[in-house]
C-alpha positions in Angstrom: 12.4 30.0 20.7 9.6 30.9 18.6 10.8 28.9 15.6 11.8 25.6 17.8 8.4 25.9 19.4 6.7 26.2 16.5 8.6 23.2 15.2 7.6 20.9 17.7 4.2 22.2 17.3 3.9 20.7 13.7 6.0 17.5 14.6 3.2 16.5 17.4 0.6 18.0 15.7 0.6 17.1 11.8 0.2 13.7 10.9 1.3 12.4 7.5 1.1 8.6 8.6 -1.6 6.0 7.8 -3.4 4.2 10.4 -1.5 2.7 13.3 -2.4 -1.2 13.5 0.2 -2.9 15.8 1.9 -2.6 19.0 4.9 -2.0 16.7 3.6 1.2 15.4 3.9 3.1 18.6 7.7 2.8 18.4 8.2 3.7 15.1 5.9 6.8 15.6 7.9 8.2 18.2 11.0 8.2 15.9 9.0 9.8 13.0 7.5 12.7 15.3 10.9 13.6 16.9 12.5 13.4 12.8 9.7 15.9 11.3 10.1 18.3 14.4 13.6 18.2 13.4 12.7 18.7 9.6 10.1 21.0 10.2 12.2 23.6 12.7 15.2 23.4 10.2 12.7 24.2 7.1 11.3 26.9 8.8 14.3 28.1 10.0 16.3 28.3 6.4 12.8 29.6 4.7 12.8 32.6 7.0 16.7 33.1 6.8 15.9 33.3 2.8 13.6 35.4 2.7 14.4 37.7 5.1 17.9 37.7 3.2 16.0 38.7 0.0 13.9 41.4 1.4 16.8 42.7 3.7 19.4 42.8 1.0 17.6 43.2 -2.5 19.6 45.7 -4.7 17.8 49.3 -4.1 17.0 51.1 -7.0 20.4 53.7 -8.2 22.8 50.6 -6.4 25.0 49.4 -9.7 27.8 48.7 -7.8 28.8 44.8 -6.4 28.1 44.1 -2.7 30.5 44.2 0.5 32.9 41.7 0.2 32.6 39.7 3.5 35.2 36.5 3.8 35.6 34.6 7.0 33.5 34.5 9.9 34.8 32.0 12.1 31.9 32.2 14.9 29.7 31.0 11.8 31.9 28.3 10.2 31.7 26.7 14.0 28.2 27.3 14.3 26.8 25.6 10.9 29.4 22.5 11.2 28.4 21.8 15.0 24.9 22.0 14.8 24.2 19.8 12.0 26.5 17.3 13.0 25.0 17.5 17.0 21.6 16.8 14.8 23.9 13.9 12.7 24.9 12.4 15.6 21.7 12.9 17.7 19.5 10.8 15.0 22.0 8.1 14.0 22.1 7.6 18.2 18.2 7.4 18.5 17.0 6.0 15.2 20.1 3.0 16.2 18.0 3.1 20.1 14.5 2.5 18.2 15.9 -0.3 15.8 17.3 -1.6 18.3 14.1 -1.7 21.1 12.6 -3.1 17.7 14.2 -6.3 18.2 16.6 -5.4 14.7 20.1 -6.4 16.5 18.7 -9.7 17.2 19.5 -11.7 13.4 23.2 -9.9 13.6 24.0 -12.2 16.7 23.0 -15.5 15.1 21.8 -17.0 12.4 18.1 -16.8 11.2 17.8 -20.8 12.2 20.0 -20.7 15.3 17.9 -17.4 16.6 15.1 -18.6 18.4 13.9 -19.4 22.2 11.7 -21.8 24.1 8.2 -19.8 25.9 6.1 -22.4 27.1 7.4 -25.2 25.0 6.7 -24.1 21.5 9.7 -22.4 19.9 9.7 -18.4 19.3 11.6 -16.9 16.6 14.1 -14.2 17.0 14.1 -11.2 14.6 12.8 -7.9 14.0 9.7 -7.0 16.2 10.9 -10.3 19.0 10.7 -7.5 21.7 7.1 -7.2 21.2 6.6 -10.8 20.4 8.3 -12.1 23.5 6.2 -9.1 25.6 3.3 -10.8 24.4 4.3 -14.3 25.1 4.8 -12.9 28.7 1.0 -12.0 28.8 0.3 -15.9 27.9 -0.4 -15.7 24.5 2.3 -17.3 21.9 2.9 -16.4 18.7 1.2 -17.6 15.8 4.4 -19.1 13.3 3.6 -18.9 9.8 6.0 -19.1 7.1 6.3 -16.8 4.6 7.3 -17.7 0.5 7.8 -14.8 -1.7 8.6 -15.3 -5.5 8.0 -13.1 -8.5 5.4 -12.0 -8.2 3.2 -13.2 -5.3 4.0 -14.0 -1.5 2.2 -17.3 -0.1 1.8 -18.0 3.2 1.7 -21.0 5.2 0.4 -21.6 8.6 2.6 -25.0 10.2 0.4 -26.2 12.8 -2.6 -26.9 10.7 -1.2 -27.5 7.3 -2.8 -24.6 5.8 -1.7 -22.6 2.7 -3.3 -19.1 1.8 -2.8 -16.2 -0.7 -3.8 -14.0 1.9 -2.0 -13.3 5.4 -5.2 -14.0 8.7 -3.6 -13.0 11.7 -5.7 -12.5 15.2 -5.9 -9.3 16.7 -4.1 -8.8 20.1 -2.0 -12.2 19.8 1.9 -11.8 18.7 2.5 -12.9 15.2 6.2 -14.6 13.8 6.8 -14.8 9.8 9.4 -16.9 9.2 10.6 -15.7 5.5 12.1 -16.8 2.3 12.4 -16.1 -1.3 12.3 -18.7 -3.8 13.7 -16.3 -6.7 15.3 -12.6 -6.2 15.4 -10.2 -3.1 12.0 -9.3 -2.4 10.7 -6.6 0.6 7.4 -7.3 3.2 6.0 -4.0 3.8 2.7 -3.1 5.5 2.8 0.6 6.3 0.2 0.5 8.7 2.1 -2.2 10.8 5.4 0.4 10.5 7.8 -2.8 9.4 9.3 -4.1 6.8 11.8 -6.9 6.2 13.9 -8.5 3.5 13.2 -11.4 2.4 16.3 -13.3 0.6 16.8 -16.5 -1.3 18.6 -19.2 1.0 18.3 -17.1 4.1 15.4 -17.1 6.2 15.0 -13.4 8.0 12.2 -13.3 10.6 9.5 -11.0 11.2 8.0 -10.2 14.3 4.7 -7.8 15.2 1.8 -7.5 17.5 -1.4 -6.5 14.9 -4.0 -4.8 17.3 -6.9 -3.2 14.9 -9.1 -5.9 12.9 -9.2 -4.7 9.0 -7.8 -5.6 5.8 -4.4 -3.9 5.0 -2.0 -3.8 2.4 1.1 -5.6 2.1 3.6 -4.2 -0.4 7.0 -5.8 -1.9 9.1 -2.5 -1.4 12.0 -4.2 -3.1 12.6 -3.8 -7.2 12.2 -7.1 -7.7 11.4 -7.5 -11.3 8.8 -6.2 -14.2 5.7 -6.7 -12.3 7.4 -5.5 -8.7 4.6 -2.9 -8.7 1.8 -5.9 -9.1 3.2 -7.8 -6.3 0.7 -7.0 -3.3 -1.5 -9.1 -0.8 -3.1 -8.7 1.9 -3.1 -9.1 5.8 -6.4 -9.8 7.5 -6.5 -8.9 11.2 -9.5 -10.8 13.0 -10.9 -11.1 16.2 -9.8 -13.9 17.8 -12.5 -15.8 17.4 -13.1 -15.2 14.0 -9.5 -16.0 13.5 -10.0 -19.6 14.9 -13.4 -19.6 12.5 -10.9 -19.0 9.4 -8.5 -21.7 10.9 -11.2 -24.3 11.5 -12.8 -23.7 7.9 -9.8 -23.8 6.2 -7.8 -26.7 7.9 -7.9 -30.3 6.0 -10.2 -33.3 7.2 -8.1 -35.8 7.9 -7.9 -38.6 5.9 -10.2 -41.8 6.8 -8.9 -45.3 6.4 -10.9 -47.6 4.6 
C-alpha cells in the first residue's frame, strides 16, 4: 500500500514536462501522469526488492558453500506474467482511449483530402487534434487554415485567406488552429513539446494537424524526424498572440492589392 501510494504521490506530484500551451496538452498530461505513476511504483518496487535481497541474503562471513537450490514456484511464475501483462494491456487500452479523444483515428477512415467538414461554411479539416478544433468551432470561433511546407531543412508556412507566406508560424491565442501539411523532399516530423503534438509530415500525402494554443509566447517547433545532415538545424518557431495582435500581424503582413492604371 505504501509503495503504490507513494507511487502516485510522485506521478501527481513531479513534473518533468515543459509548459502546457494548448487545450491539447491537458489530454496528453493525463496519459503521462497515470504512465510515470506506473513507472515510478514499479521502480520503487524492484529497487527495494534488490536491495532488500542484497542485504537479506549477502554471503555471511565462514558461508563457502553454494546457496539453497530453489526451482519452481508456480504462485510466482503466475504472479510476475499476470501483472505486467494486466499493466500491458491496461496502457495499450488507455494510451489507444487518449489517441483516440485526440482526434488520431480520424485520417485512418479517409483520406487526408476527403477528411474534412463544413462549420459555418468554411471547411474544417479532419486529423489529429479535430476533437478540439471542432469544440472550438462549437464556441463560434473557426479555425485558422494554414498550410504547412516542410523541406530540408526549413518548414514555411502559408496562411490561404490572405496570401501570406512566413518563416515563422503566428497563431491567436484561444482560437482553434488547422495545419494542413506536406513535405516537398523526405519524411519530416512537427513537434512543439509545449503544444504535446506532433505529426508526420510526408511527401504526396497531406496529414493534418489540429490544436487549440491558449498561452501567448514564442515556442519551439522541432523536426523530430531524421531527416537528413542538418535534421538537428531544422527548427522554427510558433508565435501565440492575442487576438488582436494576431489580426495586427495579419494586417501588416497581407499584400496591397494591386491598382489598375
Amino acid at each position: 500500500m505504501v509503495l503504490v501510494l507513494g507511487g502516485l504521490w510522485i506521478g501527481q506530484n513531479v513534473n518533468l514536462l515543459p509548459v502546457d500551451a494548448s487545450a491539447n496538452a491537458s489530454v496528453y498530461d493525463e496519459l503521462f501522469r497515470v504512465l510515470f505513476s506506473i513507472g515510478a511504483i514499479l521502480f520503487l518496487g524492484i529497487l527495494g526488492v534488490l536491495v532488500f535481497s542484497l542485504i537479506q541474503f549477502r554471503r555471511r562471513s565462514g558461508q563457502l558453500g553454494d546457496g539453497l537450490a530453489i526451482e519452481g514456484n508456480l504462485p510466482l511464475e503466475i504472479f510476475w506474467t499476470a501483472v505486467p501483462a494486466f499493466v500491458v494491456l491496461f496502457v495499450g487500452l488507455y494510451s489507444f482511449d487518449i489517441y483516440d479523444r485526440m482526434g488520431g483515428m480520424a485520417p485512418l477512415s479517409h483520406s487526408a483530402h476527403d477528411h474534412h467538414s463544413m462549420v459555418a461554411g468554411e471547411e474544417v479539416w479532419g486529423g489529429i487534434g479535430s476533437s478540439s478544433s471542432q469544440s472550438g468551432s462549437e464556441t463560434g470561433l473557426l479555425p485558422v487554415p494554414i498550410e504547412v511546407t516542410a523541406m530540408q531543412f526549413a518548414f514555411l508556412f502559408h496562411y490561404p485567406k490572405e496570401d501570406i507566406m512566413a518563416g515563422e508560424l503566428h497563431v491567436p491565442a484561444g482560437r482553434p488552429v488547422s495545419l494542413k501539411m506536406e513535405a516537398k523532399d523526405v519524411i519530416h516530423a512537427f513537434w512543439v513539446p509545449e503544444f504535446r503534438i506532433k505529426q508526420d509530415v510526408i511527401p504526396g500525402q497531406p496529414t493534418v494537424l489540429n490544436f487549440t494554443p491558449t498561452k501567448p509566447g514564442r515556442y519551439p517547433i522541432v523536426c523530430a524526424e531524421l531527416c537528413g545532415p542538418y535534421h538537428g538545424g531544422m527548427r522554427s518557431t510558433v508565435v501565440v498572440e492575442d487576438p488582436e495582435d494576431f489580426d495586427t500581424w495579419l494586417t501588416n503582413n497581407t499584400k496591397a492589392p494591386v491598382s489598375e492604371a
